[in-house]
C-alpha positions as CSV (number, residue, x, y, z in Angstrom):
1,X,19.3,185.0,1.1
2,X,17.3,182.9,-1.3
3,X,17.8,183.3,-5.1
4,X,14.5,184.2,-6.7
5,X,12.8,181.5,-8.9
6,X,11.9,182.8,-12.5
7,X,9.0,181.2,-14.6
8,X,10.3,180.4,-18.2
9,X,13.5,182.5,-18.5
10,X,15.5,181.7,-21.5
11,X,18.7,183.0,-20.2
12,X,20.7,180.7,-17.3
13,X,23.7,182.3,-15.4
14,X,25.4,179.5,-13.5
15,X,27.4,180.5,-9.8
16,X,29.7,177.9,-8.4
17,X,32.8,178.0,-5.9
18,X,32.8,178.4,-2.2
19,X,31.6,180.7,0.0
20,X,32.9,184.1,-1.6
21,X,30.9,182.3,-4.4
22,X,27.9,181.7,-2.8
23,X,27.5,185.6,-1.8
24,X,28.5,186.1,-5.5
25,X,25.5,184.3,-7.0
26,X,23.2,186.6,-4.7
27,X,25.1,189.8,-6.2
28,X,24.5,188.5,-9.4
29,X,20.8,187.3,-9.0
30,X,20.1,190.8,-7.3
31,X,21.7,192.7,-10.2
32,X,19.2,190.6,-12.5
33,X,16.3,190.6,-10.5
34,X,14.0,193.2,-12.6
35,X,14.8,190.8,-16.0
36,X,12.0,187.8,-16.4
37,X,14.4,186.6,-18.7
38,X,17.5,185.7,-16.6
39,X,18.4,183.0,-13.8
40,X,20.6,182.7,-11.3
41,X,21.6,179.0,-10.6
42,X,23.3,178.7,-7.7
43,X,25.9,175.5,-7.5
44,X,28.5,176.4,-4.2
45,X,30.0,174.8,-1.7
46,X,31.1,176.9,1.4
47,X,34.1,174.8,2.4
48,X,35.2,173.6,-1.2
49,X,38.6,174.2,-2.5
50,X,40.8,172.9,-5.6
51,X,43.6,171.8,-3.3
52,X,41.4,169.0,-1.4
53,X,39.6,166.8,-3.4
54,X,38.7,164.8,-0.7
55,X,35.4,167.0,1.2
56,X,34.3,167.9,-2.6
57,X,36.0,167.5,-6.2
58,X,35.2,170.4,-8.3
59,X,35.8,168.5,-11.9
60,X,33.4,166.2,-11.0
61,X,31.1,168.6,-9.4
62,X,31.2,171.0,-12.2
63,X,30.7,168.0,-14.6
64,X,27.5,166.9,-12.4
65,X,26.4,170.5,-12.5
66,X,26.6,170.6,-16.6
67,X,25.3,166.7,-16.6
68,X,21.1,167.5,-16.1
69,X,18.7,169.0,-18.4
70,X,19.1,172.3,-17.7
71,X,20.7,174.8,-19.8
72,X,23.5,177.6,-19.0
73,X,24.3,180.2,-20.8
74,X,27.2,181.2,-19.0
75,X,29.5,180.2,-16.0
76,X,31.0,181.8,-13.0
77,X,33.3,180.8,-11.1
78,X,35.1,182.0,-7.6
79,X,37.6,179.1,-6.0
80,X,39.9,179.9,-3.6
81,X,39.2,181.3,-0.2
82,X,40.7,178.0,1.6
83,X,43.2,177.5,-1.3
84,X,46.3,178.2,0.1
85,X,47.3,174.5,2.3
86,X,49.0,171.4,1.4
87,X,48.0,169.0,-1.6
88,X,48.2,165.4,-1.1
89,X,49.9,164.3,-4.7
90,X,50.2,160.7,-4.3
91,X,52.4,159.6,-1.9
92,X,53.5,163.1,-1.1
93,X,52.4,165.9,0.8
94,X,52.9,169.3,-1.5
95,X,53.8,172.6,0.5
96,X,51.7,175.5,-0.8
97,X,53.8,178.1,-2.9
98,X,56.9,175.1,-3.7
99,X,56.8,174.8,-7.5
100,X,55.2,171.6,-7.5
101,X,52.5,172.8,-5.4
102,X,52.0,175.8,-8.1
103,X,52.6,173.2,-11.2
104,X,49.9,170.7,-9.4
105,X,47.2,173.9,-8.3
106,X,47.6,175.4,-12.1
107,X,46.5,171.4,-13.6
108,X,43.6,171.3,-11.3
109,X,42.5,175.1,-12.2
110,X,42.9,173.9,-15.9
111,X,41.0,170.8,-15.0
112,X,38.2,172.5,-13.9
113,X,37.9,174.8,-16.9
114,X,37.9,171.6,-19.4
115,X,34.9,170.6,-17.6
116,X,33.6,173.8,-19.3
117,X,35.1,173.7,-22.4
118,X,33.8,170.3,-23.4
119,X,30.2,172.0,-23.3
120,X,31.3,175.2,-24.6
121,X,30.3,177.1,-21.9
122,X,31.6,180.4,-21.7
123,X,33.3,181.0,-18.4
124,X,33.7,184.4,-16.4
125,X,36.3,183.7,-13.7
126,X,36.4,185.7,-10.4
127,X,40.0,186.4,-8.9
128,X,40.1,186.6,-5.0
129,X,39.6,189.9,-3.2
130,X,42.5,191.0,-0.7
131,X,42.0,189.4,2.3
132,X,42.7,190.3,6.1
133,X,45.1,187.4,7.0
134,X,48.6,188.7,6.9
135,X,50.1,186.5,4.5
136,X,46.8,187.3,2.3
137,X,47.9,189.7,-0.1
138,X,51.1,187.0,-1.6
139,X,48.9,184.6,-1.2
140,X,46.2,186.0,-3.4
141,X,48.3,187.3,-5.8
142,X,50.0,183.8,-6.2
143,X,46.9,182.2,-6.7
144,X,45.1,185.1,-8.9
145,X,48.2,184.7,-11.5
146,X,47.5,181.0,-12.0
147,X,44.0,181.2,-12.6
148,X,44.4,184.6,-15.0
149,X,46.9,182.8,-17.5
150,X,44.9,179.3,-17.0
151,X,41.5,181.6,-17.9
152,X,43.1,183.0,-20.8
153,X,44.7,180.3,-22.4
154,X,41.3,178.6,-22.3
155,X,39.6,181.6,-23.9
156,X,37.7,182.9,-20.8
157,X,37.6,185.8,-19.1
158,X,39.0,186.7,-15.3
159,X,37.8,189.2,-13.2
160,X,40.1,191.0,-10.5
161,X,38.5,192.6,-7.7
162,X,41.9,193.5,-5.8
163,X,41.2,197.3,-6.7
164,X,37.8,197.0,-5.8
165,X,38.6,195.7,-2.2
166,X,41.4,197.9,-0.9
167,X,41.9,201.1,0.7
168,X,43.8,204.1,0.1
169,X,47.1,202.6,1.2
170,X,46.6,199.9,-0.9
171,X,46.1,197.2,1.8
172,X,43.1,195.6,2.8
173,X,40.4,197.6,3.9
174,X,36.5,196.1,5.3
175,X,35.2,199.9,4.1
176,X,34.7,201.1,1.2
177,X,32.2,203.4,-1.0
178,X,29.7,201.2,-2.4
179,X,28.1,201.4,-6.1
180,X,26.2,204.5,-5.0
181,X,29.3,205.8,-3.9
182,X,28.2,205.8,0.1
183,X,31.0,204.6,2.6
184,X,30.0,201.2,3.6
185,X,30.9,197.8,5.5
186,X,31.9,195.4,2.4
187,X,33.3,192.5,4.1
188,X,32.3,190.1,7.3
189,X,34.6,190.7,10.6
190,X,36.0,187.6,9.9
191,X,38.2,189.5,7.1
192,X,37.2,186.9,4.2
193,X,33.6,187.1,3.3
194,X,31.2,189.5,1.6
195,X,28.8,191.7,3.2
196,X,25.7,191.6,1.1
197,X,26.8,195.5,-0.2
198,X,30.5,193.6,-1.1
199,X,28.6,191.1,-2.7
200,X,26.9,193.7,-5.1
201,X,29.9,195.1,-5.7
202,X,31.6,191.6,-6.4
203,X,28.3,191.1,-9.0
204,X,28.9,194.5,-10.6
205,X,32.4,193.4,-11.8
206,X,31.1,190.3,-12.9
207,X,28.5,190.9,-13.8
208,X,30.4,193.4,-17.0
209,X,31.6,190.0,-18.7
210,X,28.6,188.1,-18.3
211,X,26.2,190.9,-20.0
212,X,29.0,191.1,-22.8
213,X,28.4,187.0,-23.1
214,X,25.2,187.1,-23.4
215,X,24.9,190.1,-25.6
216,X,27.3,188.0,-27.6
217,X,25.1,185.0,-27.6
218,X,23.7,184.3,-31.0
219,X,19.7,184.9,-31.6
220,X,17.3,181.8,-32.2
221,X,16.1,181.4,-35.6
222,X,12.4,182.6,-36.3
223,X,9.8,180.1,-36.3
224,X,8.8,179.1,-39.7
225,X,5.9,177.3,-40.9
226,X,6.8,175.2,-44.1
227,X,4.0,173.6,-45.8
228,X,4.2,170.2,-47.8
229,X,3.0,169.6,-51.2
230,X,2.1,166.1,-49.9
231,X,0.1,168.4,-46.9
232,X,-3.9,167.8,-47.6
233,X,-5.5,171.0,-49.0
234,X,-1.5,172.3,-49.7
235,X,-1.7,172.5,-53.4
236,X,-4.4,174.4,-53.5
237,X,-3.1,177.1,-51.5
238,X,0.0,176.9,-53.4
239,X,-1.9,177.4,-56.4
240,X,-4.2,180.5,-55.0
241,X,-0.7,182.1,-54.1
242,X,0.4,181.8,-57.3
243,X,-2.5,183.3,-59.0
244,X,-2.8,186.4,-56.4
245,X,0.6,187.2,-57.1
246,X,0.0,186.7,-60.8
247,X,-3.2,189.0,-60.4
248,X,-5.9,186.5,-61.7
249,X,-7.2,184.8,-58.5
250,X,-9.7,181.8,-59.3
251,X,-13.4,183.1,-59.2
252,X,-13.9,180.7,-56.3
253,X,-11.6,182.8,-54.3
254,X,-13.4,183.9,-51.2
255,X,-11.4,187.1,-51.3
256,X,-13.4,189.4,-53.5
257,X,-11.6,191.1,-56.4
258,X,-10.9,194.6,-56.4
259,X,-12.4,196.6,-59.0
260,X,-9.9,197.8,-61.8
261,X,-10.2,200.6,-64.0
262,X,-9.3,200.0,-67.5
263,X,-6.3,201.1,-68.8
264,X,-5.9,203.5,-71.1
265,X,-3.4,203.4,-74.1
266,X,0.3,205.6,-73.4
267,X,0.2,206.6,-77.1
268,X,-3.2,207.2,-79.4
269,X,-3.3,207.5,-83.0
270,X,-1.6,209.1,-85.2
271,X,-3.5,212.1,-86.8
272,X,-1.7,214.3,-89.8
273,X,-2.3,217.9,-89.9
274,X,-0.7,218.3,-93.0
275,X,-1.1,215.0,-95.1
276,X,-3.7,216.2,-98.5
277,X,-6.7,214.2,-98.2
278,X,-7.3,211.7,-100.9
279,X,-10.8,210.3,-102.6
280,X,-11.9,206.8,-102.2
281,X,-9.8,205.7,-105.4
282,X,-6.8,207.0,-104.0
283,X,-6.5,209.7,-105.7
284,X,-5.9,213.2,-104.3
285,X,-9.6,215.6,-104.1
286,X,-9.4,219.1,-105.2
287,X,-9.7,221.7,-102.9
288,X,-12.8,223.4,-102.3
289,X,-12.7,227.0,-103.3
290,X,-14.5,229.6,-101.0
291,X,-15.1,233.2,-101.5
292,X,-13.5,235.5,-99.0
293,X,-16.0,237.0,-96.1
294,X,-14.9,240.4,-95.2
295,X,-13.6,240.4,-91.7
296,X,-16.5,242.6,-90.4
297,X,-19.0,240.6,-91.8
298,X,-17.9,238.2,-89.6
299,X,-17.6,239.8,-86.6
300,X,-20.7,242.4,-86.5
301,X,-23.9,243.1,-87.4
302,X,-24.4,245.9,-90.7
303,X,-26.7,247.8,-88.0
304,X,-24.0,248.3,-86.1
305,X,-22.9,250.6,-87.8
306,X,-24.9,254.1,-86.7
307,X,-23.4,257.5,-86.8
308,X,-22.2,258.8,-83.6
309,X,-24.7,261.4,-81.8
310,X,-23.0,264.4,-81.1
311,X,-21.2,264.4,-77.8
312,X,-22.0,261.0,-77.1
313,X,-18.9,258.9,-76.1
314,X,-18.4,257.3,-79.7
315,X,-18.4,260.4,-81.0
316,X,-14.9,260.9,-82.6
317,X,-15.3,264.1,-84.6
318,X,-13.2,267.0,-84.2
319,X,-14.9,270.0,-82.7
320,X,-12.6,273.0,-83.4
């Protein structure tokens, strides 16, 4: 299954290990494949392993991987399938699960992770699924707990899929419900790889670190256009800013002004209702003495005044 190719994506999810790994990277690019935005790199080698550095060194391989011009976002890792057999250390020959063979295993997991950590490349480490051999579940376990504390201590994060890959009975188990929750095949009949519904299922696990990464990853700075005094034609768009937000644009503004209405004054003059008005000298004017009008000849007319008809309605004479 080919990983799809994605013009201009800003996000880059490296993938590299061995085989397990390489049907990882299609979980992963299948759980991404609706997002423009994110790639899948794929970086495996089926037969690889940390104890033989003689097919394939993964230090130097991960270093080659980080060594180009393109940029990752996050790492993922899953090493191990063909772990578990002797390491050459010099002139010796280390038996897998002696101490020196765990000491040795845990400097080349460590190894691998400085690779990494030089860059500052957040890492999302995959622990081995349960596998049908019948030595498999020590042997996993064994090689799990190296990598979990060597992931820790360099600030990573490890994934364990043991409970994702067993049955009922807590042994290993080629069946099992799927993300839709269907019973389905999850590994190959060999007892080791993923079927492409394991693989999904691998991703999903993953993929809950890597989304926390990246949701993690900090957002690039607006673009911002700064102008230079020295810029030709800057100045004077300095100074037409300055004088729009000063309200008095230059008449040679091509941005008519808006019409204003005046403003009136908050307070008017002060008019005295009871100071005595005074003559031109400054002295105080007499007051002007006006004979009293009777209210009525004010208000009506003298023939107004008619005498009622009897029985009409202003007719306010007692009838006994």
């Amino acid at each position: 299954m080919q990983i799809k190719t994605k013009t201009n994506p800003s996000t880059a999810i490296l993938v590299i290990g061995d085989a397990l790994a390489d049907k990882l990277a299609q979980g992963i690019d299948q759980e991404f494949g609706d997002n423009p935005d994110v790639q899948v790199v794929r970086k495996t080698k089926p037969l690889s392993s940390l104890t033989r550095v003689d097919p394939f060194d993964w230090v130097e391989g991960a270093r080659a991987a980080l060594a180009g011009a393109q940029h990752y976002d996050v790492a993922v890792v899953l090493i191990g399938t063909h772990d578990w057999q002797s390491m050459p250390s010099g002139a010796a020959t280390l038996e897998p699960g002696s101490d020196p063979w765990l000491e040795a295993y845990a400097k080349r997991v460590d190894a691998v992770l400085g690779v990494f950590r030089e860059k500052h490349l957040p890492v999302v480490w995959v622990g081995l699924p349960v596998m049908a051999t019948p030595k498999s579940p020590e042997e996993v376990q064994s090689l799990n707990a190296i990598v979990r504390d060597a992931v820790h201590a360099s600030g990573g994060a490890f994934v364990d899929l043991h409970d994702a890959f067993i049955g009922e009975d807590g042994k290993y188990t080629d069946t099992g419900p799927a993300l839709n929750g269907a019973i389905v095949k999850l590994r190959t009949s060999d007892g080791v790889g993923f079927t492409q519904q394991g693989a999904l299922k691998a991703a999903y696990f993953a993929d809950v670190e890597v989304k926390r990464i990246l949701a993690e990853k900090p957002a690039p700075p607006p673009e911002t256009v700064l102008v230079s005094p020295n810029q030709p034609g800057a100045k004077d768009d300095i100074e037409r800013l300055i004088d729009q937000m000063a309200g008095t644009p230059p008449s040679t503004d091509a941005v008519p002004l808006i019409a204003r209405i005046p403003e009136r004054p908050a307070v008017g003059p002060i008019i005295s209702l009871t100071t005595p008005e005074r003559a031109a000298d400054g002295l105080l004017t007499p007051p002007i003495s006006r004979a009293p009008r009777p209210l009525s000849s004010s208000s009506f007319a003298i023939d107004q005044w008619r005498a009622a008809k009897p029985g009409r309605s202003d007719d306010f004479s007692w009838h006994p």
